[in-house]
N, C-alpha and C positions, 0 to 999 in steps of 0.2 A: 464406445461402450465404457461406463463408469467403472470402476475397480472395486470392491466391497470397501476397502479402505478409505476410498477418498469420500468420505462424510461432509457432511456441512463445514466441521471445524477447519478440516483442511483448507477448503472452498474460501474460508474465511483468511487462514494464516496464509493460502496465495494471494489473496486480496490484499493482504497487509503490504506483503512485501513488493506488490503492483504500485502502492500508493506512496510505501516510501520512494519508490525509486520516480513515481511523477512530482513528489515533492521535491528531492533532490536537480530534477533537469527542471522545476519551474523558477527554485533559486538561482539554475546557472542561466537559465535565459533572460531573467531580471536584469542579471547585469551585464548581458550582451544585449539590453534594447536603450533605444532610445527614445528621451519624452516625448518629443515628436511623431515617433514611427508609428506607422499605420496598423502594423503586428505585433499586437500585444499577445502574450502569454494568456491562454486560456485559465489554467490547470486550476487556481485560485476560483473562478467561477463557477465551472465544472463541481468541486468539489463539494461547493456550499447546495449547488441542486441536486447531487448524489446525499448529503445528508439528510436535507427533506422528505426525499423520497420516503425512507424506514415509517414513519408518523404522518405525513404531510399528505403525499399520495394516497389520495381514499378511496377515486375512484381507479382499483389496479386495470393496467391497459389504455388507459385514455389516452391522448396524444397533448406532447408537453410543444407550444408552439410558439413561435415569436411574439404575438399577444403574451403569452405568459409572462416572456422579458421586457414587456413597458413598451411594445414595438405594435403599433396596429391605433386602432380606433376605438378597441375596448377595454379602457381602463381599468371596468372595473374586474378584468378578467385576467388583469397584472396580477402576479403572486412575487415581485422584488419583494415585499418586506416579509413574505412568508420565507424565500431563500435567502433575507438578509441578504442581496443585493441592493447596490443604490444606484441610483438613476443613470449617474455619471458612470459608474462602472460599467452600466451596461452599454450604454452607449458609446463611451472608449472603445470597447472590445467587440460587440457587433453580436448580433443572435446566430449568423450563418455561421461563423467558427466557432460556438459555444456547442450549437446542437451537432452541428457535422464532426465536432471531436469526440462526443459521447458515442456517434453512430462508428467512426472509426476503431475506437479502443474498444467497438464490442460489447459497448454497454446498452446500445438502444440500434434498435431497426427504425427504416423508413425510406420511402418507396419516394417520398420528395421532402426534402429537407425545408419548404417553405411551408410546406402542409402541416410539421410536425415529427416529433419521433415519437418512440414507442419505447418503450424500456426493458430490456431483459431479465432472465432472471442474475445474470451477474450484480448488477446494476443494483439489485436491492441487496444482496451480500456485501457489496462496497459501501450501503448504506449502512450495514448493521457493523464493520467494521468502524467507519468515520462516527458514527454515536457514541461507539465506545471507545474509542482510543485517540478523539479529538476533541478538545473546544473551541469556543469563539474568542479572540484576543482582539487588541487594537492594533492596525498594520504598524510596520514602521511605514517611518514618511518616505523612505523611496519609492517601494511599494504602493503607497497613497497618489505619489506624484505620480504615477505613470500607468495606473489602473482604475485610479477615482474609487478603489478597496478602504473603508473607514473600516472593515471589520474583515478578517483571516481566518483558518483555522489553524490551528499549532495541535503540537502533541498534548496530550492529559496524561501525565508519567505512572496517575497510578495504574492504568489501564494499558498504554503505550507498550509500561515496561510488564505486563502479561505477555503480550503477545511475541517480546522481542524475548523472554524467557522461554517459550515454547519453542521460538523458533529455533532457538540453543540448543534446545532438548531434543532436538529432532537429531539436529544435526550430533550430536553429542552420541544418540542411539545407534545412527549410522554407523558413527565411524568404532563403537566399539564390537557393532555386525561385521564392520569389514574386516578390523582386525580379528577376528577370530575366525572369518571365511577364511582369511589370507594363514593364519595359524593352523588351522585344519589342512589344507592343502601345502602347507610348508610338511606336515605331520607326514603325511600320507605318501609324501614322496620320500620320507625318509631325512630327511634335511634336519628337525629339530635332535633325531636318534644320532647323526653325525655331530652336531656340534654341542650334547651333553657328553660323548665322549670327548672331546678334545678338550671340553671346560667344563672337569668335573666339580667346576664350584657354583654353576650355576643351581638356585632355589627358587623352591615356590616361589618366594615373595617377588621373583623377577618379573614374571609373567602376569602376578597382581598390579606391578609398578605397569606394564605397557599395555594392559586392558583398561586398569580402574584411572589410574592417576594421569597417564600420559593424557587420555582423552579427556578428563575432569580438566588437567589446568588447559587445554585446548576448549574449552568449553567456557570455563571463568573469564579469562583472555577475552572471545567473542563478545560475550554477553558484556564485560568491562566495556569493550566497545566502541559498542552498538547504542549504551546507556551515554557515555561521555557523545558522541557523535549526536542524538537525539538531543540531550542538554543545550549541547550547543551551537543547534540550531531556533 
């Protein structure tokens, strides 16, 4: 059962932080493969058919199939340059571990993975994520050597850093809900009336410093980053 709270937006800002952390383990598995290896890293392809989806996807429900990745005898039923995939890429990486990782992560069903998957509703939240908070770059050439990728997606900071602000914000609300749960039940048992007497120099302004400020540069800190980390990737 859904909570009143969790809205689309949410649905969305888990989405984000799904995609940074498959960004992150595609970079580390980049540099744990080798040119030769048989197992390439999906996450890069995956990524570019989850964008599609949002515009691309017309007909909703249809079954996306190895045909679609340049794989079969019906060309013209390939969509590579509608996913800005290229030939080589697809073939490097294989249709069985492209679709079978979508149906993994939850993004698509399918009753046989040669038949086809089917896409969930997550699936198009990841897409309306990846529209907004990614564009299309030129790979570098490791990447190129060992995926046959001429084209990636990277962050778009102006939109990137929306979402990496929200998610500051969230967290920022949090912790100044917890501090003030934890000051209410400090209260209650007596604990805060004990230690204004013994330091009768405590003020207002102390309790302004561990609500507004403590949490605020906890919050700057994050989002600092979270911005430097995205940059520099």
């Amino acid at each position: 059962m859904n909570l009143p709270l969790y809205t689309n937006y949410s649905r969305k800002l888990d989405a984000f932080i799904e995609i940074k952390r498959l960004n992150s383990q595609f970079l580390h598995q980049m540099k744990n493969t080798e040119h030769d290896s048989n197992a390439k890293p999906t996450w890069l392809v995956e990524m570019k058919i989850l964008k599609w989806i949002d515009c691309g996807h017309k007909k909703l429900g249809s079954l996306i199939d190895k045909e679609h990745l340049g794989y079969g005898n019906s060309s013209h039923k390939s969509k590579l340059d509608e996913f800005k995939i290229t030939e080589t890429e697809s073939q490097k990486i294989g249709w069985s571990p492209i679709l079978g990782n979508l149906v993994e992560r939850g993004l698509a069903t399918s009753e046989n993975i040669a038949q086809g998957i089917k896409f969930k509703n997550s699936a198009y939240v990841y897409s309306q994520v990846i529209n907004e908070a990614y564009k299309f770059a030129n790979s570098p050439k490791e990447v190129k050597d060992i995926t046959g990728a001429g084209m990636m997606l990277k962050p778009s900071y102006k939109y990137y850093s929306k979402y990496i602000n929200s998610l500051c914000l969230v967290w920022y609300l949090l912790m100044i809900a917890f501090l003030s749960v934890g000051f209410g039940l400090l209260n209650v048992v007596g604990v805060i009336d004990s230690v204004k007497l013994n330091f009768n120099y405590i003020h207002w302004w102390i309790p302004t410093i561990v609500f507004v400020f403590v949490p605020l540069a906890m919050f700057i800190t994050v989002a600092a980053t979270e911005i430097y980390e995205a940059l520099k990737k």
